[in-house]
C-alpha positions as CSV (number, residue, x, y, z in Angstrom):
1,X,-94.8,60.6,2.0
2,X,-94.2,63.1,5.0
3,X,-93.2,66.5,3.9
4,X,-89.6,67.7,4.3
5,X,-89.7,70.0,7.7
6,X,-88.2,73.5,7.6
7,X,-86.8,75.7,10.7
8,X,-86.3,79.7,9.4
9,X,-84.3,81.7,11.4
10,X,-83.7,85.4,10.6
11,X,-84.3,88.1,13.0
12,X,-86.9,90.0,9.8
13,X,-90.3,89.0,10.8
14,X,-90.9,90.1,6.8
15,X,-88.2,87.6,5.5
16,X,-89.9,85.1,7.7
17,X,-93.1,85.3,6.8
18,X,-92.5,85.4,3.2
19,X,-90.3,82.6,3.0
20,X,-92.8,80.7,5.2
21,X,-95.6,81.7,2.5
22,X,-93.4,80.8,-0.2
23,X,-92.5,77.3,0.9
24,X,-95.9,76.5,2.0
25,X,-96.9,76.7,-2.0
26,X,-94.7,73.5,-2.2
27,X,-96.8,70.5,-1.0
28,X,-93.8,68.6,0.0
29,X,-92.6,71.5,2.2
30,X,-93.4,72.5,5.6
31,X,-92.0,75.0,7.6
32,X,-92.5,73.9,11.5
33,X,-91.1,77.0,13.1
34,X,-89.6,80.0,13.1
35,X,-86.3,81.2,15.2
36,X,-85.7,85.4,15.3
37,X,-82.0,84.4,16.9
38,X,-79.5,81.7,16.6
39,X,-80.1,81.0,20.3
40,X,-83.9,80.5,19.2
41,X,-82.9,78.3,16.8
42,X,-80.8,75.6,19.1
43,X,-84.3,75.5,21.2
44,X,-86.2,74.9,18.6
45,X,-84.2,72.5,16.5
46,X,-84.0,70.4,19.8
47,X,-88.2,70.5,20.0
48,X,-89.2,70.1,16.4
49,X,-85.9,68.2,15.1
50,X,-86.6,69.8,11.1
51,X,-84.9,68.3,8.1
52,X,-83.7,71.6,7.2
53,X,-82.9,74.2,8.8
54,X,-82.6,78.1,6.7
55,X,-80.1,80.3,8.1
56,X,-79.4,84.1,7.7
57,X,-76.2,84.8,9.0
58,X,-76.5,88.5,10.7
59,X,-79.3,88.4,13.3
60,X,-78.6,91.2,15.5
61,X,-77.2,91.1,19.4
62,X,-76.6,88.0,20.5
63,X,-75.7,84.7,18.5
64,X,-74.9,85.2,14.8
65,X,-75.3,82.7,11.9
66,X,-72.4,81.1,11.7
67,X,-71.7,80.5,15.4
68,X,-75.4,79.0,15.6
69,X,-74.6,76.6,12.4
70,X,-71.7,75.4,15.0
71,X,-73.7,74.5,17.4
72,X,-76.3,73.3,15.4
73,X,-73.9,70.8,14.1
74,X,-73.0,69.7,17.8
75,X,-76.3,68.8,18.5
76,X,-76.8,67.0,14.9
77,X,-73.2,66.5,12.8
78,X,-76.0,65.4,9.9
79,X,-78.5,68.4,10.5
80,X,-79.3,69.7,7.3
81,X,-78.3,73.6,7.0
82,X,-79.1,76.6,4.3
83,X,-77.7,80.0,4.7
84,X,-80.3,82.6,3.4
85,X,-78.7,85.8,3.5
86,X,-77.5,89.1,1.4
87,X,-74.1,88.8,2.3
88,X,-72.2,87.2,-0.4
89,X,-68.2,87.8,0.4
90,X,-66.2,85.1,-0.2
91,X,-65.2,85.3,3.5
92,X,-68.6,84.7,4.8
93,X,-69.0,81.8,2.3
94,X,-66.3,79.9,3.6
95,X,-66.6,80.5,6.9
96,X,-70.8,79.2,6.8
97,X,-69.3,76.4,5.1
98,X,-66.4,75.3,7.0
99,X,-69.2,76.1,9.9
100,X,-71.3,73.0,8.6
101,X,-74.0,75.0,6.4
102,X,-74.6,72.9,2.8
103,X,-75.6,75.3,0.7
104,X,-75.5,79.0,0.3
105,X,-78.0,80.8,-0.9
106,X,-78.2,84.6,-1.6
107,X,-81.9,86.1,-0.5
108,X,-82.6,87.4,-4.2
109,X,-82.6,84.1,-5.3
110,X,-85.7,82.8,-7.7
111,X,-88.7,80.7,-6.2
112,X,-87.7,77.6,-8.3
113,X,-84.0,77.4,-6.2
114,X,-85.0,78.2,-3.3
115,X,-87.4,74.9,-3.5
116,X,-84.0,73.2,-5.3
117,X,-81.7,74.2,-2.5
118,X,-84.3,72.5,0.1
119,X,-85.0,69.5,-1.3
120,X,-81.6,69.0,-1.8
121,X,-79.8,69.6,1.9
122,X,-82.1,66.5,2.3
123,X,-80.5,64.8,0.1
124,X,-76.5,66.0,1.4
125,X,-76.4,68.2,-2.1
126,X,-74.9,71.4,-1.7
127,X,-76.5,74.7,-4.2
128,X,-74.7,78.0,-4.4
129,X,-76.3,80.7,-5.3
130,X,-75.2,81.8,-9.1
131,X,-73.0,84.9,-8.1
132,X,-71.4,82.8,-5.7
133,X,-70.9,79.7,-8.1
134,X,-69.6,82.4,-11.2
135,X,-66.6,83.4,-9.0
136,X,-65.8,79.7,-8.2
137,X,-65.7,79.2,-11.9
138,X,-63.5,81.9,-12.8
139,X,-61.3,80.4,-9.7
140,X,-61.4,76.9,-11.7
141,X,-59.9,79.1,-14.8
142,X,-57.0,79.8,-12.9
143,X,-54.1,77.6,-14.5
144,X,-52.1,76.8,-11.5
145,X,-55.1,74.4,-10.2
146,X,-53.7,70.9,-9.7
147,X,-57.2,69.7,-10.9
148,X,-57.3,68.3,-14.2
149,X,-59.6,70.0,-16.6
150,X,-62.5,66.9,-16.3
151,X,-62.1,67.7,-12.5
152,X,-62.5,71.7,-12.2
153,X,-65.4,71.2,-15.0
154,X,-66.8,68.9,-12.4
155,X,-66.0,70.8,-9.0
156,X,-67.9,73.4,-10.6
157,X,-71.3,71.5,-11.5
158,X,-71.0,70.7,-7.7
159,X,-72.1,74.2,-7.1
160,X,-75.7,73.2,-8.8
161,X,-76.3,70.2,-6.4
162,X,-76.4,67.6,-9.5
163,X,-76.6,64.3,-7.8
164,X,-74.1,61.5,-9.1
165,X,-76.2,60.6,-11.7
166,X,-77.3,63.8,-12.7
167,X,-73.6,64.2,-13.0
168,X,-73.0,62.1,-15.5
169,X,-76.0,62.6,-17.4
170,X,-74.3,66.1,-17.9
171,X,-70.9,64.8,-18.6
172,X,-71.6,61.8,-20.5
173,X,-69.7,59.7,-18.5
174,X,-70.9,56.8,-15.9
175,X,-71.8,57.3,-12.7
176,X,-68.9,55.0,-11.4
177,X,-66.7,57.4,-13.4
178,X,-68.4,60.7,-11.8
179,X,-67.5,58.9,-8.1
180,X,-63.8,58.2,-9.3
181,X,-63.5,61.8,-10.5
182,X,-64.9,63.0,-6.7
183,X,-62.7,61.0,-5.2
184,X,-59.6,62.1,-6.6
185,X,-60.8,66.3,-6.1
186,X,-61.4,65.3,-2.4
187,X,-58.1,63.6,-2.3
188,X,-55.9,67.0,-3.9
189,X,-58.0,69.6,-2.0
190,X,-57.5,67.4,1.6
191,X,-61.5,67.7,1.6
192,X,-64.1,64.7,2.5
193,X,-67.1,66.4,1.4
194,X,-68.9,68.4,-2.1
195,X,-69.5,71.6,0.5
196,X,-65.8,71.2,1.8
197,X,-64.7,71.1,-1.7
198,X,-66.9,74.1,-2.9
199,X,-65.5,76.1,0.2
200,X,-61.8,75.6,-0.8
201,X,-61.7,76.7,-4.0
202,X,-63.5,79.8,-2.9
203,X,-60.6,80.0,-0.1
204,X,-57.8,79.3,-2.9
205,X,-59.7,82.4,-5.0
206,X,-59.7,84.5,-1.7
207,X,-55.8,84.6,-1.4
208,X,-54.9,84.8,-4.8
């Protein structure tokens, strides 16, 4: 099986280099490039064409994160996208999400979700960071959600990138049961995807 590809982009050659060492202990990782600007990046994403592509969101003059993550989205709508960064506001979460990135990822993160978080963009699962995912749960506490309680209890595993079955396995319910649940969150929060759906209640917690 052919490893999952990996563009970085962040204008530290440090971060860069020690992501790139850290991924290459993963067998079934491989970064193909590296982009110091989100200009960079849009070359290089249109020569190597990675699976994933890591994004800090602050890179200096020029293009910033979240416009390249738009653009990066024109040239691919499916292109794969991870913000790696320090900022954590809930401002900057939803706007790299509503942007296209899929998950978002804080740069203290451990090894082991780091690896987690790129294997699953591959798989269109989105993984938040844990400070990020703690104040979505607290926003899934809030008692004038129109989500039932089976609902928020599941919006907020979303933030772990549990797949459908993984889900259920958690929930002891059946996998059927986990899709009926998604579609009826998508259907309240006027959302069509888990990273849409993760993104608004971090809005709704923003203008409480």
């Amino acid at each position: 099986m052919n490893p999952t590809t990996v563009l970085l982009v962040d204008d530290h050659l440090v971060v860069r280099s020690g992501l790139r060492a850290l991924l290459g202990t993963q067998p079934d990782l491989a970064v193909v490039a590296e982009a110091a600007s989100g200009e960079e990046a849009l070359d290089l994403v249109r020569e190597h064409a990675p699976d994933v592509v890591v994004m800090d969101l602050a890179m200096g003059a020029g293009m910033d994160g979240i416009e390249a993550i738009r653009r990066l989205r024109q040239i691919n709508t499916r292109q794969a996208i991870l913000v790696f960064t320090t900022y954590d506001s809930d401002a900057d979460i939803v706007r790299a999400v509503d942007a296209g990135a899929m998950g978002y990822l804080l740069k203290d993160a451990a090894p082991g979700e780091i690896f987690a978080a790129v294997r699953g963009a591959v798989q269109g699962r989105s993984v938040m960071s844990p400070p990020v995912a703690s104040r979505l749960f607290q926003q899934l506490r809030n008692p004038d959600w129109i989500l039932t309680p089976r609902e928020a209890e599941l919006l907020g595993l979303l933030t772990e990138g549990l797949s459908n079955r993984e889900l259920g396995r958690r929930l002891f319910i059946s996998e059927a049961t986990v899709k009926t649940h998604l579609a009826h969150i998508y259907a309240k929060l006027g959302v069509e995807t888990r990273a849409a759906a993760i993104a608004t209640a971090i809005r709704r917690e923003g203008m409480r």
